[in-house]
C-alpha positions in Angstrom: 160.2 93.7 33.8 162.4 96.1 32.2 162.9 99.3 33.3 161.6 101.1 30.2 158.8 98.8 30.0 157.6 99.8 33.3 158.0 103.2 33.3 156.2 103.2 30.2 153.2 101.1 31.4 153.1 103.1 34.5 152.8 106.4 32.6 149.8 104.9 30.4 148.2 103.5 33.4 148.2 107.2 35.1 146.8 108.6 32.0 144.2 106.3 31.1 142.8 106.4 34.7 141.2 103.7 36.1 138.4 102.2 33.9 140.8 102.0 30.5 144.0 101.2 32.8 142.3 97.9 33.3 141.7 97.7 29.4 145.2 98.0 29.2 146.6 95.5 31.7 144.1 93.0 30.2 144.7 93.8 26.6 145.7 91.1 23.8 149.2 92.6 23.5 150.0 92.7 26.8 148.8 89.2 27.4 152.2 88.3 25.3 154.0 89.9 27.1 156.5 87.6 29.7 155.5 89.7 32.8 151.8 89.6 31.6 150.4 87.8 35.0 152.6 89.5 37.2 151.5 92.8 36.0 147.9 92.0 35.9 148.2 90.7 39.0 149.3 94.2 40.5 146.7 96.0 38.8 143.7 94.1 40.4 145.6 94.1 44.0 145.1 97.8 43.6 141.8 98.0 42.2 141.5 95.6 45.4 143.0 98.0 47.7 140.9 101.3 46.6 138.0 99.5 46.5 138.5 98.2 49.9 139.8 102.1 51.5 136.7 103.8 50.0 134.8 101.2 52.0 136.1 101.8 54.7 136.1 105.3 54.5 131.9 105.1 53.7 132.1 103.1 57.2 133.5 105.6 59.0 131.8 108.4 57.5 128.6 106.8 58.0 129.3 105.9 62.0 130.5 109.1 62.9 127.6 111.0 60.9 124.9 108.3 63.0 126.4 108.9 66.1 126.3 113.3 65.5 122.6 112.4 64.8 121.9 110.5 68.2 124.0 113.2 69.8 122.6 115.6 68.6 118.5 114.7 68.6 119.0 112.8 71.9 118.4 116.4 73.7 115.8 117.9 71.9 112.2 118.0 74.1 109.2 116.8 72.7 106.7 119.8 71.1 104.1 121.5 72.6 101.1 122.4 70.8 101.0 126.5 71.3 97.2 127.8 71.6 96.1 130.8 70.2 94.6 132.3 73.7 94.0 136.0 71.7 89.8 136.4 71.3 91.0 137.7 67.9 88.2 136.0 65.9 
């Protein structure tokens, strides 16, 4: 790919975010484009690769905040009912 062409795909990529940025790399003039698959290709493996570190990341979050919560309610005592023992009717 050439060095402008990247460059200049990258920059519209960063500023499209990344909804439109797969509108781009999917686009009808693109798909002419020699370097059309290989580019493509890049673009999903990333997509891929955030998808799959916000995953994990929701694991992680999730396991650490279930074992706080057994931590942390493991010690509590069960309640007692409090009686009113005043004749303060």
């Amino acid at each position: 790919m050439p060095t402008q062409a990247y460059h200049g795909l990258k920059d519209a990529l960063i500023t499209a975010g990344p909804f439109s940025g797969h509108n781009i790399a999917f686009s009808a003039r693109l798909s002419h484009m020699p370097f059309a698959q290989d580019f493509q290709r890049i673009v999903v493996h990333a997509y891929d690769n955030g998808t799959a570190a916000v995953s994990v990341g929701a694991a992680i979050i999730a396991i650490v905040g279930g074992l706080a919560a057994a931590l942390l309610l493991r010690n509590q005592e069960k309640s007692t009912e409090i009686t009113d023992t005043s004749e303060n009717h």
